[in-house]
N, C-alpha and C positions, 0 to 999 in steps of 0.2 A: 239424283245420282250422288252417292256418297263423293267428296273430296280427295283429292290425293292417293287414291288407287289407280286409277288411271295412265297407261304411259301417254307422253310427250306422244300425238299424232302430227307430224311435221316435212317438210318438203326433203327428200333423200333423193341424191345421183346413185343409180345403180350404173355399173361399169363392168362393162364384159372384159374379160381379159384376154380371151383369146381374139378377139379383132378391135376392139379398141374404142367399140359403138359406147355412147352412155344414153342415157336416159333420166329426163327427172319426173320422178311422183310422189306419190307422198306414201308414208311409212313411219312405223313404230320403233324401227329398226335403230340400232345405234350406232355408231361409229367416231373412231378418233381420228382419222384422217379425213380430210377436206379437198375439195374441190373448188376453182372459179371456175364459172362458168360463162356461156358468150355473155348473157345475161350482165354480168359483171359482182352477180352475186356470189356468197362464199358458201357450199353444201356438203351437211355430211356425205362421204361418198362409199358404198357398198361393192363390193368390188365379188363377182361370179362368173363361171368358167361357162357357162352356155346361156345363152339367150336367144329372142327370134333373128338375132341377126349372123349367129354361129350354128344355128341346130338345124342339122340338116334336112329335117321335114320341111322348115319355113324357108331354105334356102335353095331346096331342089337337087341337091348334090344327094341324092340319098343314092347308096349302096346296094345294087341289084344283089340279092344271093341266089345262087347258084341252085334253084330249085331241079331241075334234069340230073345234075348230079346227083344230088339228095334225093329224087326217088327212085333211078341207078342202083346208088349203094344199097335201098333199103332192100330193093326187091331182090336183089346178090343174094342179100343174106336171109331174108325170111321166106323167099320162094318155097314154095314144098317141090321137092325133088320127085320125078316122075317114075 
């Protein structure tokens, strides 16, 4: 492998924002704000607005839609008239 092409593959906090979960693994990813962690180590930290601890498939809160309604309206209006 050529030298010095490569990024930095290194330990990153990703940090949900909308509930406050973090997570560490590892990543290419860069960042200028840091994190301590319980660990007592100091981590670039990634900061994203959904993850499995916010997104409603992995959390169960999903949003019934209103299918009865919806094929109601459709039939209103494409029905052929007799």
């Amino acid at each position: 492998m050529k030298k010095d092409i490569h990024p930095e593959y290194r330990e990153v906090v990703f940090q949900d924002t909308s509930s406050g979960f973090k997570f560490l693994t590892r990543s290419t990813m860069n960042s200028s704000e840091t994190i301590t962690m319980e660990d007592g180590k100091t981590y670039p930290v990634i900061k994203v607005e959904v993850s499995s601890e916010s997104h409603p498939f992995y959390t169960g809160k999903n949003v019934l839609l209103d299918t009865a309604g919806r094929v109601e309206k459709f039939m209103n209006r494409y029905n052929k008239k007799k």
